[in-house]
PyMOL CGO cylinders between C-alpha atoms (Angstrom):
from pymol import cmd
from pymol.cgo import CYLINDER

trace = [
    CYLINDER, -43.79, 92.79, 27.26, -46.42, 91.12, 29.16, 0.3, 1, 1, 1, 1, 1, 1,
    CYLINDER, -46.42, 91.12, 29.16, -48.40, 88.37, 27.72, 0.3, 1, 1, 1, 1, 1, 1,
    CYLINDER, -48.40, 88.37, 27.72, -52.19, 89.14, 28.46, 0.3, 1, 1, 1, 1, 1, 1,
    CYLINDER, -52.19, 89.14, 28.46, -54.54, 86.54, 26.61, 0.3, 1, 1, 1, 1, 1, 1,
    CYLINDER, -54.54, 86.54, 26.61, -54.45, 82.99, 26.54, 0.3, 1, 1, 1, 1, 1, 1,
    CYLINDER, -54.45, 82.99, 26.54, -54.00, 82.76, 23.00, 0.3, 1, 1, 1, 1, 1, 1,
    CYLINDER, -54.00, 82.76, 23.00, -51.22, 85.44, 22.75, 0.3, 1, 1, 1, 1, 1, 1,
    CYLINDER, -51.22, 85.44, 22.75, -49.67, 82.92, 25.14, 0.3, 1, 1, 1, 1, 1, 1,
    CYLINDER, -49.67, 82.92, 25.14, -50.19, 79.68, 23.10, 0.3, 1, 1, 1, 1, 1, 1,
    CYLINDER, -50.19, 79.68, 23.10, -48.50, 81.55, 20.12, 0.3, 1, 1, 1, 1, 1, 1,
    CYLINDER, -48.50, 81.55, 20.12, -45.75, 82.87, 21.57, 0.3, 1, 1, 1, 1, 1, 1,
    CYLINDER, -45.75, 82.87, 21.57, -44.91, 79.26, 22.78, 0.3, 1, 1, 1, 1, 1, 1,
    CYLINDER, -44.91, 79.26, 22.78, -45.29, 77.77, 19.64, 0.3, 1, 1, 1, 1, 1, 1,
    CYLINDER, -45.29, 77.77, 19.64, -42.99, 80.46, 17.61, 0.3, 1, 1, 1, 1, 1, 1,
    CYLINDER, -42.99, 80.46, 17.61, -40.25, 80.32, 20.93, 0.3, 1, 1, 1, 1, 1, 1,
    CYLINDER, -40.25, 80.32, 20.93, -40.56, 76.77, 20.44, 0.3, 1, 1, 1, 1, 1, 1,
    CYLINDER, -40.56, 76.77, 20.44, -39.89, 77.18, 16.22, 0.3, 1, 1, 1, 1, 1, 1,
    CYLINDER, -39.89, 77.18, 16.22, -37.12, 79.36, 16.57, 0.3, 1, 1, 1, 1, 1, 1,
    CYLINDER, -37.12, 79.36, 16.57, -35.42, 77.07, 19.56, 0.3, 1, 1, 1, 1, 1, 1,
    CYLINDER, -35.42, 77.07, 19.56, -33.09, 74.22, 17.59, 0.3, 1, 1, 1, 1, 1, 1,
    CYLINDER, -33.09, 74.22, 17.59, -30.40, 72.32, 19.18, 0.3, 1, 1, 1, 1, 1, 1,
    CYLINDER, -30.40, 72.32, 19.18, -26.79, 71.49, 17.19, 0.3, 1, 1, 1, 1, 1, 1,
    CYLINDER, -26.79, 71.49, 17.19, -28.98, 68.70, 15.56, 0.3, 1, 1, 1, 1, 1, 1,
    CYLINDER, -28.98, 68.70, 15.56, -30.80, 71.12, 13.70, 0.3, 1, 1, 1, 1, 1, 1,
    CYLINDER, -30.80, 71.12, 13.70, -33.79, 69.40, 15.48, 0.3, 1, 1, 1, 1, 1, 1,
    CYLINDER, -33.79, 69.40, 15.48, -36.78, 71.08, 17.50, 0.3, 1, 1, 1, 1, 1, 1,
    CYLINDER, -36.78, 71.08, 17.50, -35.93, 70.88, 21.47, 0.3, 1, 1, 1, 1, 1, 1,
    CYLINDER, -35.93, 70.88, 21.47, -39.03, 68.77, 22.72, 0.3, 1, 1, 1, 1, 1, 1,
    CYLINDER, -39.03, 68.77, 22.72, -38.68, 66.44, 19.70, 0.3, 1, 1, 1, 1, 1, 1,
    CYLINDER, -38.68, 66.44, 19.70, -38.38, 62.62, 20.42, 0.3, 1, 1, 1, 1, 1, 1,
    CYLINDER, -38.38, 62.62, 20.42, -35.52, 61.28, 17.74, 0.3, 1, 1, 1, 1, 1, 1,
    CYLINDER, -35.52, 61.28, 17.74, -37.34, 58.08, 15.93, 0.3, 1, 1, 1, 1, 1, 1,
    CYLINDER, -37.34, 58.08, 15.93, -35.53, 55.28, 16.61, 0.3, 1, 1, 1, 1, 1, 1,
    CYLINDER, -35.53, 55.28, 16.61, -34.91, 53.50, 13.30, 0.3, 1, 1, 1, 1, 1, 1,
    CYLINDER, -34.91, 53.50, 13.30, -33.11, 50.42, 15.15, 0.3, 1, 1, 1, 1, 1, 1,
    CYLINDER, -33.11, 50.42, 15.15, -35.28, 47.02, 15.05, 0.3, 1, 1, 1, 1, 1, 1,
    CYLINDER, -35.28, 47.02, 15.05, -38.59, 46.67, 17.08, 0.3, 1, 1, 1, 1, 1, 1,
    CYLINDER, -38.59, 46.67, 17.08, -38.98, 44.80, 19.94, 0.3, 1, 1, 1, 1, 1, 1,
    CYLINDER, -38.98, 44.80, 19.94, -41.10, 41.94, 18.51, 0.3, 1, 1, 1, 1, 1, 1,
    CYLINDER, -41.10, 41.94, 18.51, -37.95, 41.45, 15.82, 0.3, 1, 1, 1, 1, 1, 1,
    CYLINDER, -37.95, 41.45, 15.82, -35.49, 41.13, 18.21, 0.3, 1, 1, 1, 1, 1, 1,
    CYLINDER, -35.49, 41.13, 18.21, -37.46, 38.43, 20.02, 0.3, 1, 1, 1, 1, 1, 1,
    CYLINDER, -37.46, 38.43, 20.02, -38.27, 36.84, 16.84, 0.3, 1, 1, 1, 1, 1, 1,
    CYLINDER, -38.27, 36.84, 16.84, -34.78, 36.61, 15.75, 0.3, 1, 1, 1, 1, 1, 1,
    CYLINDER, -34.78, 36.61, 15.75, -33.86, 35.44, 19.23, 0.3, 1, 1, 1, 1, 1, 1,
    CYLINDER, -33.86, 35.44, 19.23, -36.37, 32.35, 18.73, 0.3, 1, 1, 1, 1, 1, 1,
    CYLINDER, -36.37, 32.35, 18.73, -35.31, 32.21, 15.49, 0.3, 1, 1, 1, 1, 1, 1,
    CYLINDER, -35.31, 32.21, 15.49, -31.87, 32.16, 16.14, 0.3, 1, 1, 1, 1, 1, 1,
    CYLINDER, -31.87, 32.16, 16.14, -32.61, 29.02, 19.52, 0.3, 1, 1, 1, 1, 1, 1,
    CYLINDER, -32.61, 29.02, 19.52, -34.55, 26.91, 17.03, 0.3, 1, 1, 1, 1, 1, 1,
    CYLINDER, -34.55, 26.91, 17.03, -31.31, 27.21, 14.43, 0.3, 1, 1, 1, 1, 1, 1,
    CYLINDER, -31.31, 27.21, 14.43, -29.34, 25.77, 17.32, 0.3, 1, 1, 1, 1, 1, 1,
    CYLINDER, -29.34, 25.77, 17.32, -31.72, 23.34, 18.48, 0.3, 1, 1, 1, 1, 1, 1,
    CYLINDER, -31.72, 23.34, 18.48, -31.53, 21.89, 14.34, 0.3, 1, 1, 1, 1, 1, 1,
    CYLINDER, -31.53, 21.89, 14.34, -27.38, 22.35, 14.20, 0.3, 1, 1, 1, 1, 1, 1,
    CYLINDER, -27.38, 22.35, 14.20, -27.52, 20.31, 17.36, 0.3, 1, 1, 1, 1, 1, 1,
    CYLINDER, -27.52, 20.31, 17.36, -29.55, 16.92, 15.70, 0.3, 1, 1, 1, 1, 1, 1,
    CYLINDER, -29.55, 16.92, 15.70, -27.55, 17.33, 12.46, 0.3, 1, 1, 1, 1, 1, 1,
    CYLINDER, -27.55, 17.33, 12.46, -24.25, 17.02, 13.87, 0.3, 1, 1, 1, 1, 1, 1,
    CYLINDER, -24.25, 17.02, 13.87, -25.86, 14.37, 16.12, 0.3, 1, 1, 1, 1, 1, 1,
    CYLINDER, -25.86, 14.37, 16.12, -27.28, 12.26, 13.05, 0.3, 1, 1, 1, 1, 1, 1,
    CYLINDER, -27.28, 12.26, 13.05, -24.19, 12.90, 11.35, 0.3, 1, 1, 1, 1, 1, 1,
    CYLINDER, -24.19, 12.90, 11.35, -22.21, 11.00, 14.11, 0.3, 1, 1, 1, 1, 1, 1,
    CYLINDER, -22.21, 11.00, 14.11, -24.38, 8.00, 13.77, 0.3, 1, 1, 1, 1, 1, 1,
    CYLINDER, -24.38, 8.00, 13.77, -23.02, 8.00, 10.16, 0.3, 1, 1, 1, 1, 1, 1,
    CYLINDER, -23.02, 8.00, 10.16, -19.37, 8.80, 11.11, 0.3, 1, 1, 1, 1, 1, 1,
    CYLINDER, -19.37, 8.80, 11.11, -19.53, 12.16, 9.11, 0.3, 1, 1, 1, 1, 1, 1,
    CYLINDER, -19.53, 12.16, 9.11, -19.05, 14.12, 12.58, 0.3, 1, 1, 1, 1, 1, 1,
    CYLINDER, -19.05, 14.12, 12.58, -16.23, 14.16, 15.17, 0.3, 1, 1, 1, 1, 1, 1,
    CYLINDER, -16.23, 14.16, 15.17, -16.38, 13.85, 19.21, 0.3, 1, 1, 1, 1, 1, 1,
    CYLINDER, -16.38, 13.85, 19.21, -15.41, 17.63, 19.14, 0.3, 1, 1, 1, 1, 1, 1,
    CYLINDER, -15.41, 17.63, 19.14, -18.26, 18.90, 16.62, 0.3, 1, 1, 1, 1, 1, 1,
    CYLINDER, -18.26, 18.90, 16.62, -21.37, 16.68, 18.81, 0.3, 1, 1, 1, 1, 1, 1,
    CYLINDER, -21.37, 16.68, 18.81, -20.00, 17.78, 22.08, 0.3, 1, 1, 1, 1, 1, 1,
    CYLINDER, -20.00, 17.78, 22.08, -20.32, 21.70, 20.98, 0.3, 1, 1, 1, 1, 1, 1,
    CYLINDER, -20.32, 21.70, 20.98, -23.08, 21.40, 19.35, 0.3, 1, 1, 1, 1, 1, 1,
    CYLINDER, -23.08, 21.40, 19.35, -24.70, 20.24, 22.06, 0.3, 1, 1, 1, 1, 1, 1,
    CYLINDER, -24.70, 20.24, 22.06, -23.18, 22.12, 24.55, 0.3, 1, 1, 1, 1, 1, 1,
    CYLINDER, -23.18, 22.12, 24.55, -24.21, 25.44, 22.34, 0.3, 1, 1, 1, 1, 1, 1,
    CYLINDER, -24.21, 25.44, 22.34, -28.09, 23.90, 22.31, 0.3, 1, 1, 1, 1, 1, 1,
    CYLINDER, -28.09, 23.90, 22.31, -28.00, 23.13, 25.80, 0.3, 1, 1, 1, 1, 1, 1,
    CYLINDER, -28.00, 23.13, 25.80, -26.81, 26.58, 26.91, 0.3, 1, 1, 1, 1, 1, 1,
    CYLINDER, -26.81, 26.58, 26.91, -29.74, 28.39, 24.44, 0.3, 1, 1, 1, 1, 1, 1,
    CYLINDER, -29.74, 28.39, 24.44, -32.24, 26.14, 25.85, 0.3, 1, 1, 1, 1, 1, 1,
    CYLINDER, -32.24, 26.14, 25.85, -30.97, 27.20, 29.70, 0.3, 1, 1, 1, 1, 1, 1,
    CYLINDER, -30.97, 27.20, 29.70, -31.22, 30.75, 28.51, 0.3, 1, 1, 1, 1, 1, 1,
    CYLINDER, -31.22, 30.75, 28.51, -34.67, 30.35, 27.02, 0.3, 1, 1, 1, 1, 1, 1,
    CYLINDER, -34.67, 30.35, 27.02, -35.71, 28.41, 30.35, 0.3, 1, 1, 1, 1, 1, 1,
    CYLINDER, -35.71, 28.41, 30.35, -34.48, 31.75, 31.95, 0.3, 1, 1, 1, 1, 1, 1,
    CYLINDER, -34.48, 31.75, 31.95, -36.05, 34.31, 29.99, 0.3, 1, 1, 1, 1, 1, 1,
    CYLINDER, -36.05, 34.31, 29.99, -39.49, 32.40, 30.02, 0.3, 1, 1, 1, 1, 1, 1,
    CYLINDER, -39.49, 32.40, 30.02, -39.82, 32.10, 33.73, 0.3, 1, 1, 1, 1, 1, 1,
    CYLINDER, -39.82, 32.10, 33.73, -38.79, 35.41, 34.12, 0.3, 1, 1, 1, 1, 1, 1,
    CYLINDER, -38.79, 35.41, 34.12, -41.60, 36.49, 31.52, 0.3, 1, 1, 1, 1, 1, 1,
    CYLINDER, -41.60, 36.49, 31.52, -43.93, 34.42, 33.74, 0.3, 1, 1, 1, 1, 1, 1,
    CYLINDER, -43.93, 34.42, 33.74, -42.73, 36.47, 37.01, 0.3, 1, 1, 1, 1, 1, 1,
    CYLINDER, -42.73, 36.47, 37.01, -42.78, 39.70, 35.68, 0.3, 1, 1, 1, 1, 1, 1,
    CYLINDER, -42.78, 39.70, 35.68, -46.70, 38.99, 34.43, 0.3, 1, 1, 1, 1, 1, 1,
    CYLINDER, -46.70, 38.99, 34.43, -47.51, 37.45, 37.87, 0.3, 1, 1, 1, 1, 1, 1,
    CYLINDER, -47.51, 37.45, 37.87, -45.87, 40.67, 39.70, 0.3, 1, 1, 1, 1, 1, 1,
    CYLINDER, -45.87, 40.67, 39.70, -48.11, 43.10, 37.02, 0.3, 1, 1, 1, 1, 1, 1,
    CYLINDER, -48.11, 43.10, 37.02, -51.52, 40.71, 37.64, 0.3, 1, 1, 1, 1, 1, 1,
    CYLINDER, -51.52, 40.71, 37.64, -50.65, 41.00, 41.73, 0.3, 1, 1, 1, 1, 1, 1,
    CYLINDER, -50.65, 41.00, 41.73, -50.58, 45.26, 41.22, 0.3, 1, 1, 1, 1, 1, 1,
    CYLINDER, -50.58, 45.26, 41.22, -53.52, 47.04, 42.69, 0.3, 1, 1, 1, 1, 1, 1,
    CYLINDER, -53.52, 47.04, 42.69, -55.28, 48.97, 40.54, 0.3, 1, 1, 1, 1, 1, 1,
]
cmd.load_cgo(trace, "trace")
């Protein structure tokens, strides 16, 4: 059977496209929703998560000055805000580059 109007047409998409389900039980076409964290929470929690280590760091430091902390506990404390502060240096500049590389795009 030929289709021979435009709106025949449109409705005979929309009901192939009703009666087409995949092993989901969802329609085929249909974007799942992601229900996973946003973007903008996983960058908070990454700051969040730096600044924590930043703090750990100058506790364990102040606690040395008062003998409460051993060589072992300053040096990885340190060592663990050192390497997020390398890692934040990294991400940042490559934030930077990837917004200098979008600004230099012709339009």
């Amino acid at each position: 059977m030929a289709v021979t109007n435009l709106s025949s047409a449109a409705e005979a998409y929309t009901k192939a496209l009703g009666n087409a389900v995949d092993a989901k039980g969802t329609a085929v076409g249909v974007d799942e929703v992601n229900t996973g964290p946003s973007f903008s929470e996983l960058v908070k929690e990454a700051g969040k998560s730096a600044v924590d280590d930043g703090l750990n760091s100058e506790t364990v430091t102040l606690q040395s000055l008062t003998g409460d902390a051993g060589l072992a506990e300053i040096v990885t404390a340190v060592s663990s805000a050192e390497i997020t502060l390398e890692t934040v240096v990294s991400v940042r500049d490559r934030v930077i580059q990837a917004y200098q590389d979008i600004i230099k795009m012709p339009i």
